[in-house]
C-alpha positions in Angstrom: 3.4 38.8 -252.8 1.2 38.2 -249.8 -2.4 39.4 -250.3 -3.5 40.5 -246.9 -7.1 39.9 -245.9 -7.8 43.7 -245.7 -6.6 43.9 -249.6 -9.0 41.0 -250.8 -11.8 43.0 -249.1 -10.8 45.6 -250.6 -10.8 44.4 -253.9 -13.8 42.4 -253.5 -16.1 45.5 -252.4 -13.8 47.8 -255.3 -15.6 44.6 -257.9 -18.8 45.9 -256.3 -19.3 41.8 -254.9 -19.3 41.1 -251.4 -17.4 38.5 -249.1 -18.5 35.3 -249.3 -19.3 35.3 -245.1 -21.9 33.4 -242.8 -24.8 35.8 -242.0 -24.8 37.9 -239.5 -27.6 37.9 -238.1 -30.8 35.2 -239.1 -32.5 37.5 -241.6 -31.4 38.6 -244.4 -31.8 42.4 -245.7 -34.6 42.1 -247.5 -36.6 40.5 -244.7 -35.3 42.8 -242.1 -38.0 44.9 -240.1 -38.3 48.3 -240.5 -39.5 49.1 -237.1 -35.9 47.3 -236.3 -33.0 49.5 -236.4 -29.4 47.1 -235.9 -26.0 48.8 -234.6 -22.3 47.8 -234.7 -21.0 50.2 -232.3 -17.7 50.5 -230.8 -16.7 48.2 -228.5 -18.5 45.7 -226.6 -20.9 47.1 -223.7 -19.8 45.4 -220.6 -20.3 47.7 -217.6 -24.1 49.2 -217.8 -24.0 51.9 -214.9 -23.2 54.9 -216.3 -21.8 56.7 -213.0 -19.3 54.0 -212.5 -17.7 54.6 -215.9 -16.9 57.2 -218.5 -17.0 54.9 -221.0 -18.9 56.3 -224.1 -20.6 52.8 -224.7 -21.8 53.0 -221.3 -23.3 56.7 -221.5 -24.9 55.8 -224.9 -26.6 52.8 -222.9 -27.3 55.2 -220.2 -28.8 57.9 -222.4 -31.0 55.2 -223.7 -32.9 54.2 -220.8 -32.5 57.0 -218.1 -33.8 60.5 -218.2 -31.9 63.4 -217.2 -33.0 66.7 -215.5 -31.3 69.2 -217.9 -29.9 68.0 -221.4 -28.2 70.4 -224.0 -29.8 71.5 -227.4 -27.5 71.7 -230.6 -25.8 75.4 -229.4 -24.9 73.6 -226.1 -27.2 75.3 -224.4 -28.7 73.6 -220.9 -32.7 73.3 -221.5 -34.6 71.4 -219.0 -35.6 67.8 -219.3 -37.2 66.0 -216.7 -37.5 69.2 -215.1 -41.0 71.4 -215.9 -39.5 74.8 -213.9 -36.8 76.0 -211.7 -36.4 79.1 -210.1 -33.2 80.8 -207.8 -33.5 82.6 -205.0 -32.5 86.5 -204.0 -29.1 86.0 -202.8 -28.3 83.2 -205.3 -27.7 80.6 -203.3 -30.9 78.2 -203.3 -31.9 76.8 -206.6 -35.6 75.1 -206.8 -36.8 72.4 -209.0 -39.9 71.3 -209.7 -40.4 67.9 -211.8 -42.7 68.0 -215.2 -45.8 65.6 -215.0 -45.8 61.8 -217.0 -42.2 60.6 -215.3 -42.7 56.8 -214.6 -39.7 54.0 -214.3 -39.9 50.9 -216.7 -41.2 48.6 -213.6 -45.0 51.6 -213.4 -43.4 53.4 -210.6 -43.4 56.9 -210.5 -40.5 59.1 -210.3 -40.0 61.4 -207.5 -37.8 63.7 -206.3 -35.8 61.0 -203.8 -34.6 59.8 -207.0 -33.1 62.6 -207.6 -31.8 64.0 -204.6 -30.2 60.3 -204.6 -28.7 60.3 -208.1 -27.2 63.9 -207.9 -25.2 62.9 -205.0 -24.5 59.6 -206.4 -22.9 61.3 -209.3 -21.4 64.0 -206.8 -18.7 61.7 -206.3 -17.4 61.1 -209.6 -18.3 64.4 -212.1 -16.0 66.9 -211.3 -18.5 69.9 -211.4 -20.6 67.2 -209.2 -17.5 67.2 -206.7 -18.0 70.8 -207.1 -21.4 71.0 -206.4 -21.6 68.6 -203.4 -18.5 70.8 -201.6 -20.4 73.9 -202.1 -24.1 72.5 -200.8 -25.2 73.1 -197.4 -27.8 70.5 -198.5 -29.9 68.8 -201.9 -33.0 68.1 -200.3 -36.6 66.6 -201.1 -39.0 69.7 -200.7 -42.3 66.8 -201.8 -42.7 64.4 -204.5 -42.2 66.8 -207.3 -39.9 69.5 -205.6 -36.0 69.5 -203.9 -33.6 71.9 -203.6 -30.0 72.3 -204.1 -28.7 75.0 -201.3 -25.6 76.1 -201.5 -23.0 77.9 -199.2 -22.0 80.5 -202.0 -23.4 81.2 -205.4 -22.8 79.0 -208.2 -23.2 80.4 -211.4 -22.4 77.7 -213.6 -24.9 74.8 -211.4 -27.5 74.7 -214.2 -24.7 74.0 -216.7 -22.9 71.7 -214.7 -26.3 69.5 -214.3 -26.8 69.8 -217.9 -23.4 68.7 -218.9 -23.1 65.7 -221.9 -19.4 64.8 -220.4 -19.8 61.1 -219.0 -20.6 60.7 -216.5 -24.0 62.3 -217.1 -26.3 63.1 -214.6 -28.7 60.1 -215.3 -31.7 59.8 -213.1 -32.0 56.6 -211.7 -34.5 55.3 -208.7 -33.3 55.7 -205.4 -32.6 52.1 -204.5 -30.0 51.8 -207.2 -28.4 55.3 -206.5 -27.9 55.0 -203.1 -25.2 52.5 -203.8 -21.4 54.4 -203.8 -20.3 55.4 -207.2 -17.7 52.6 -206.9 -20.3 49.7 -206.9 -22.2 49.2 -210.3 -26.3 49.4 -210.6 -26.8 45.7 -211.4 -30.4 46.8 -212.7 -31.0 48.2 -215.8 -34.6 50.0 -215.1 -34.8 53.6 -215.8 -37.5 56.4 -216.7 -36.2 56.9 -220.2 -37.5 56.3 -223.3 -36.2 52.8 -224.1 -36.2 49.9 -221.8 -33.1 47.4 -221.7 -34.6 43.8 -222.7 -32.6 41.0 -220.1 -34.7 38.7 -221.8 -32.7 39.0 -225.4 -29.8 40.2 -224.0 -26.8 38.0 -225.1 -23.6 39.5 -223.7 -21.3 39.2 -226.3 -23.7 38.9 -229.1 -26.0 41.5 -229.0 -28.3 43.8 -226.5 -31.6 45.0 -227.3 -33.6 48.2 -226.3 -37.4 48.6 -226.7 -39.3 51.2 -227.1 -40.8 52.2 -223.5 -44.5 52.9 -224.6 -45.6 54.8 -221.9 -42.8 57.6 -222.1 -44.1 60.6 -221.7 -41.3 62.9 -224.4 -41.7 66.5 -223.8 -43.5 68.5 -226.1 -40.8 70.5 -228.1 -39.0 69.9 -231.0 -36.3 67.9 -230.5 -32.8 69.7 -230.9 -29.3 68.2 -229.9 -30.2 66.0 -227.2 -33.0 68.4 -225.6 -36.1 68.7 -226.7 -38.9 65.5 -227.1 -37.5 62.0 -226.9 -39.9 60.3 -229.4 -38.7 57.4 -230.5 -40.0 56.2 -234.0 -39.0 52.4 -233.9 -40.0 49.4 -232.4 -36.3 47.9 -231.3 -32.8 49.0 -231.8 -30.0 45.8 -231.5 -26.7 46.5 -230.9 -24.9 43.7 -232.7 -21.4 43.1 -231.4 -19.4 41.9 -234.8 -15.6 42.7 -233.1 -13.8 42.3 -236.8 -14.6 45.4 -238.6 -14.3 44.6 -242.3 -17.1 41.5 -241.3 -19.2 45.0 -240.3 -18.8 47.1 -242.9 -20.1 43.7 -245.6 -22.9 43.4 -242.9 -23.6 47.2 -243.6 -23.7 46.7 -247.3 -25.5 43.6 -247.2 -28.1 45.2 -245.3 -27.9 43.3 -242.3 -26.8 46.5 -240.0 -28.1 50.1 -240.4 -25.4 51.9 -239.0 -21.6 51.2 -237.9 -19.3 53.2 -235.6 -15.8 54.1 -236.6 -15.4 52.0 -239.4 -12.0 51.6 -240.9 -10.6 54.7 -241.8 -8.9 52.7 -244.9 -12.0 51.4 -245.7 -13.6 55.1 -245.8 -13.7 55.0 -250.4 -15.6 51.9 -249.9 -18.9 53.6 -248.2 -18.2 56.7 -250.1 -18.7 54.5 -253.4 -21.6 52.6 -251.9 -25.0 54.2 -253.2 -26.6 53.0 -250.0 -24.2 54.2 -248.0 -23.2 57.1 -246.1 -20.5 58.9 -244.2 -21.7 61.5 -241.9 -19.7 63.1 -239.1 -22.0 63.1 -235.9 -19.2 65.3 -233.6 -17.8 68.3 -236.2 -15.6 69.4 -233.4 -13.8 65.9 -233.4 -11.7 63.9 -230.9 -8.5 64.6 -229.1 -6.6 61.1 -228.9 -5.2 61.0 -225.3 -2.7 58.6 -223.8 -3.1 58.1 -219.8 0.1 56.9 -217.9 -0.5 55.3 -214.5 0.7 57.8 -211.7 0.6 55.3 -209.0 3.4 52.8 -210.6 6.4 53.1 -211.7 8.2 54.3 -213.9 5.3 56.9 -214.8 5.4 57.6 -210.7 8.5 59.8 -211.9 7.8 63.1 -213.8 11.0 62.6 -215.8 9.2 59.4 -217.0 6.5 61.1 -218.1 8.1 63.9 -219.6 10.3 61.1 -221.7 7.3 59.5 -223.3 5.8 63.3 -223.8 8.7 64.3 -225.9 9.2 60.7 -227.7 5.5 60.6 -228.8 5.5 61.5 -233.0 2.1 62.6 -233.3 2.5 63.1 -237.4 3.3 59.3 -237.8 0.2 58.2 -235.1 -2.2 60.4 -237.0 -0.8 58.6 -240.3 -1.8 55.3 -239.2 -5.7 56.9 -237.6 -6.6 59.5 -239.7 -4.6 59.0 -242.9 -6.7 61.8 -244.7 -5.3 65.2 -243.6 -9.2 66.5 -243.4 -10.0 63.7 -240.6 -6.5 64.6 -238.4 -4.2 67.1 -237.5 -1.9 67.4 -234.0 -3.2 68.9 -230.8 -1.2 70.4 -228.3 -3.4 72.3 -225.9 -5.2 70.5 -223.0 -8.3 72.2 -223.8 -8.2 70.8 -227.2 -8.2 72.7 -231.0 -11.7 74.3 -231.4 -12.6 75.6 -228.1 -12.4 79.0 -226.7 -9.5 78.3 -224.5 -7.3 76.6 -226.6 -3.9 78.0 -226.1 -0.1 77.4 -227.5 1.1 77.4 -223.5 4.5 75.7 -222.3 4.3 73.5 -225.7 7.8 73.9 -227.1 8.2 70.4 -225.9 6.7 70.0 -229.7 8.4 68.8 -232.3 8.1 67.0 -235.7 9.2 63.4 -235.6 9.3 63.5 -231.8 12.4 63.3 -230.0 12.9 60.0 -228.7 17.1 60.8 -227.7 15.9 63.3 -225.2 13.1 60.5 -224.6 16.1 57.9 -223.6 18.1 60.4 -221.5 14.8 61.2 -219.4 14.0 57.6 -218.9 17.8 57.0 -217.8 17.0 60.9 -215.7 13.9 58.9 -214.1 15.9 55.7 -212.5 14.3 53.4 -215.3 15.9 49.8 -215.1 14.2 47.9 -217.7 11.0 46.9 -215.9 8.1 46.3 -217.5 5.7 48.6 -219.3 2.0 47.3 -219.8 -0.2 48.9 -222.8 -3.7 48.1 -222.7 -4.4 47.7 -226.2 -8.1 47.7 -227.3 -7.5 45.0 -230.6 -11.6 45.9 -231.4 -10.9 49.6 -231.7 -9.2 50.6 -234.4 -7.7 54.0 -233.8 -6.6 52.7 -230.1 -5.5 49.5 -231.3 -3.3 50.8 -234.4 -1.9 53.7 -231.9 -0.8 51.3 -229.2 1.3 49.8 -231.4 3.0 52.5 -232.4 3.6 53.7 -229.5 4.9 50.1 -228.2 7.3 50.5 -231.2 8.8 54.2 -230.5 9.5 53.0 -226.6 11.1 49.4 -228.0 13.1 51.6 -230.2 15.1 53.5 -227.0 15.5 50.4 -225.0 12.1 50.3 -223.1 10.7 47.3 -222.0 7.0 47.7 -223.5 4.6 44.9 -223.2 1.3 44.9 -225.3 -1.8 43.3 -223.3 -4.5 43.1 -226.1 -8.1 42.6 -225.3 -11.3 44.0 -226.3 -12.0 47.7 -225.5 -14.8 45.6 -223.0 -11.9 44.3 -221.5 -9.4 47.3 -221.4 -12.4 49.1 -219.3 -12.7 46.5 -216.8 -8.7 46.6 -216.3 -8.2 50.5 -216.2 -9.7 50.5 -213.0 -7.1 48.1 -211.3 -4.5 50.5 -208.9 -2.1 47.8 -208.5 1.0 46.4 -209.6 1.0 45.0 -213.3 2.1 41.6 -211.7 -1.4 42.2 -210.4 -3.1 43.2 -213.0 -2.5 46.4 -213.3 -1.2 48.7 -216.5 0.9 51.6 -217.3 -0.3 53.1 -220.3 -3.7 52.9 -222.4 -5.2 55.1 -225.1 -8.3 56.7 -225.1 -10.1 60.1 -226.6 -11.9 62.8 -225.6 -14.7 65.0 -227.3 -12.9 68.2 -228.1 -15.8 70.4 -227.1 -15.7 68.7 -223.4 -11.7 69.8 -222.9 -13.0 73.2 -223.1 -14.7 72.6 -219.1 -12.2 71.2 -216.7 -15.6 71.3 -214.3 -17.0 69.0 -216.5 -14.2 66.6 -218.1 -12.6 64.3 -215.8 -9.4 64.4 -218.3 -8.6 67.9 -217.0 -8.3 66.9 -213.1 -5.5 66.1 -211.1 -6.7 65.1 -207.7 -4.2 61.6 -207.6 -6.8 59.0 -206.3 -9.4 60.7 -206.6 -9.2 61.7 -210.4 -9.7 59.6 -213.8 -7.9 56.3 -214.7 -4.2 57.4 -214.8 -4.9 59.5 -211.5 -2.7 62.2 -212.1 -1.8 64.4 -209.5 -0.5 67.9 -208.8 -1.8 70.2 -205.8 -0.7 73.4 -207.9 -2.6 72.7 -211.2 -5.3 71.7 -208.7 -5.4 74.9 -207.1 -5.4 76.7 -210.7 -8.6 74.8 -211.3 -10.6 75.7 -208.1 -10.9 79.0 -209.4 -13.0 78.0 -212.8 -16.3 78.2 -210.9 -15.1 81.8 -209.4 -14.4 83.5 -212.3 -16.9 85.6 -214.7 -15.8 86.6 -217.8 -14.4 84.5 -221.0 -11.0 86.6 -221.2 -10.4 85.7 -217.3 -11.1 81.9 -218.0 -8.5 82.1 -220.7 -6.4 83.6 -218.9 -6.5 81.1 -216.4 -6.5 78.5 -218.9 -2.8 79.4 -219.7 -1.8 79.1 -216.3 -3.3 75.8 -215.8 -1.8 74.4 -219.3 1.9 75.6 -218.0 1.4 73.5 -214.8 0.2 70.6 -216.9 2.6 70.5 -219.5 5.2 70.4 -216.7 4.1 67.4 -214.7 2.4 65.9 -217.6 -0.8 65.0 -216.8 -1.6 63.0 -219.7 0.2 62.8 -223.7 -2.3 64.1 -226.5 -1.2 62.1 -229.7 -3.5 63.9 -232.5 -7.3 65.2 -233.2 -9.0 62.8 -235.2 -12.8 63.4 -236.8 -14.2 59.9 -237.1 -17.4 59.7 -239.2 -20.2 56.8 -238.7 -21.1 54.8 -241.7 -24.8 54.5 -242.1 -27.6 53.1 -244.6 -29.3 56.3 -246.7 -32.5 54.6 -245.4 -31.3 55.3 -241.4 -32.9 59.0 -241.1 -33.1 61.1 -238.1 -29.7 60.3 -237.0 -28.8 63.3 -233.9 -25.0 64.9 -234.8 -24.1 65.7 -231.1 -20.8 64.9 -229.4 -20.3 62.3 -226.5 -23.9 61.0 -226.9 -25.1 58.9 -230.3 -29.0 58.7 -229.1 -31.6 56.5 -230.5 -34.7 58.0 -230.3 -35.7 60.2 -233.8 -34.0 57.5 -235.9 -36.3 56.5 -238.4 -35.8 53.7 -241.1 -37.8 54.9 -244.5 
């Protein structure tokens, strides 16, 4: 029998020994720095402006070293940030902020409100309640230095919310200079107001990034709660450490050489659960909901009967087998607005079934004009869940005669290619895998996974004027039993053109050292600051 690398880690860490591996890093655990906290996280951060992407590496970046305006506390509940008061005005239509005292940028410049009349309409292009926002503004203006306005042609209950929102991208402040580029050029700089600063000088793409703590950050002075509240940061330096093979992690986390690693190996779960100086600890209770986006703009997923196909062959049982093997981590998801949120609904879903269905699969693809051309998955080889699920679902479409290519690369990579509209000869792709917070798919005003604008929409660019119609009418209506309502209506539309193929909810726990305290359980955003190493 062939032992597997997997199994002789396995059985090494069961023996209570660990792999015989070059270190990690140049010092060893017990000359490690406690004012030095060191992350695996997951993926490789490649793209560092967190407007140009949604990518969760990016926003954790982002959260890092810019401030925001509003953030949410641990109810979800918008509180302000860099914002000392606001108020609204009579007929509800002109809101008034006025900036707390102590905001600088890393270079000693002080923040003022062209910053953020800049970075609101910088991220008015690309956050769908920003999109909302910016149609509705007669103007967002600079009042002085510490005062602008948002004006708005009708009232907008929901603005405070929507600036608040946690769903990348998040309304990060930056300085004027770098916001006034278009959302589809990167920042190049890495200078914000928050309360780390991005070190160039030990960065080493590839290796490792390190934040410091920005000294002069002035937190606010309540108790911090969810990601509102004082920023104080209790540590020197944080490292992300970029170790791509997993199981080489999760020794580097025993050894002591790492404090905390993201998504570690769902097999490898018993291992840090049998660890005494290790921990599992779920950071996002309401989980993720897996999603698979098809490109719109190529064929064959131009063709709604193409799309439909893969909708019905998808097995969502045997994918959550292979990500979340343990029934508590997993179950299947077949409402847009995911499983825990108020609008969840059982809509248009009979396309469900156990197993899949992969003959009606084959008859749509044949329905759809498919003649054997190729079909690209991006598969992320660094990310487990992705990785494992691409697979699978490369296997289910070989199965019915379907021409499916895998393109692996690091989830670094798969980012940087999602982007490209064209051809696959060109580049391009028809398929990747990705996830979504649960708790975001309950506000299609503030997930880009619930819009359907064709070019203008998320990585997939889905598109159906009807569904968008449905949508418009989020911001107009007032109570929760007219938002479900609507919800139903909008999940019918979806489920018809297929927007994009949910393949399971999946709660993924971080592995940490017992000594890493002070670790924030929010959604979307793992911050930094009020980690503590004891």
């Amino acid at each position: 029998m062939e032992i597997s690398r997997r199994d002789l880690f396995k059985v090494s860490m069961a023996a209570g020994t660990a792999l015989t591996i070059p270190s990690i890093l140049l010092a060893q655990a017990a000359g490690v720095d406690p004012r030095t906290i060191r992350m695996v996280k997951t993926g490789d951060l490649q793209v560092f402006d967190p407007i140009f992407t949604t990518a969760n590496i990016t926003a954790d970046h982002g959260a890092a070293i810019y401030d925001t305006l509003f953030s949410v506390d641990s109810k979800f509940e918008p509180r302000p940030q860099m914002v000392e008061k606001w108020t609204v005005s009579e007929d509800q239509k002109t809101y008034t902020f006025v900036l707390r005292d102590g905001l600088a940028w890393h270079d000693g410049s002080p923040v003022t409100t062209a910053d953020c009349v800049a970075s609101i309409r910088r991220w008015g292009q690309v956050h769908p309640g920003g999109q909302l926002i910016m149609e509705l503004a007669n103007d967002v203006s600079r009042f002085d230095a510490k005062t602008f306005t948002i004006a708005l042609k009708e009232p907008l209950g929901l603005l405070i919310d929507i600036l608040a929102d946690l769903t990348p991208p998040c309304l990060f402040i930056m300085r004027e200079k770098d916001a006034s580029r278009p959302a589809t050029e990167q920042v190049t700089t890495n200078i914000g107001s928050g309360p780390f600063k991005f070190n160039e000088a030990l960065a080493k793409p590839g290796a490792s990034f390190t934040y410091d703590r920005n000294e002069k950050y002035v937190p606010r002075n309540e108790i911090a709660d969810g990601l509102a509240g004082g920023k104080v940061v209790k540590v020197d330096r944080v490292i992300w450490v970029n170790i791509a093979d997993q199981q080489t992690s999760l020794s580097a986390l025993q050894t002591g050489e790492i404090d905390f690693l993201q998504g570690p190996p769902v097999d490898l779960y018993s291992v840090v659960e049998n660890d005494v100086n290790l921990e599992l600890e779920v950071l996002n209770k309401g989980g993720d909901d897996i999603c698979l986006r098809m490109n719109f703009l190529q064929k064959p997923f131009d063709n709604v009967k193409a799309r439909q196909a893969l909708l019905h062959l998808i097995d969502q049982e045997a994918l959550l087998q292979a990500m979340a093997p343990d029934p508590k981590f997993g179950r299947p998801v077949t409402s847009i607005f995911g499983n825990n949120t108020p609008m969840t609904n059982d809509e248009n879903t009979g396309w469900f079934k156990k197993g899949g269905n992969p003959e009606k699969a084959k008859q749509l693809f044949s329905e759809a004009g498919y003649a054997g051309e190729k079909i690209v998955i991006l598969q992320p080889t660094n990310v487990a869940k992705f990785n494992d699920a691409s697979q699978i679902v490369a296997s289910a479409l070989r199965k019915i005669g379907i021409n499916a290519v895998l393109a692996p690369s690091d989830w670094g990579g798969l980012v940087a290619r999602r982007a490209n509209k064209g051809p696959v000869e060109n580049g391009g792709w028809n398929v990747f895998i990705t996830d979504e917070i649960d708790y975001s798919l309950a506000n299609p005003l503030g997930t880009p996974f619930l819009v359907a604008s064709g070019k203008k929409a998320w990585y997939g660019w889905p598109k159906s004027d009807e569904y968008e119609a449905l949508r418009a009418n989020w911001a107009k209506v007032n109570t929760l039993e007219e938002r479900k309502a609507l919800a139903r209506k909008m999940q019918r539309v979806w489920w018809d053109f297929v927007g994009d193929i949910r393949l399971g909810q999946i709660v993924s726990p971080v592995a940490r050292r017992k000594a890493l305290t002070g670790v924030i359980c929010m959604p979307q955003i793992i911050p930094m600051w009020s980690m503590l190493k004891i």
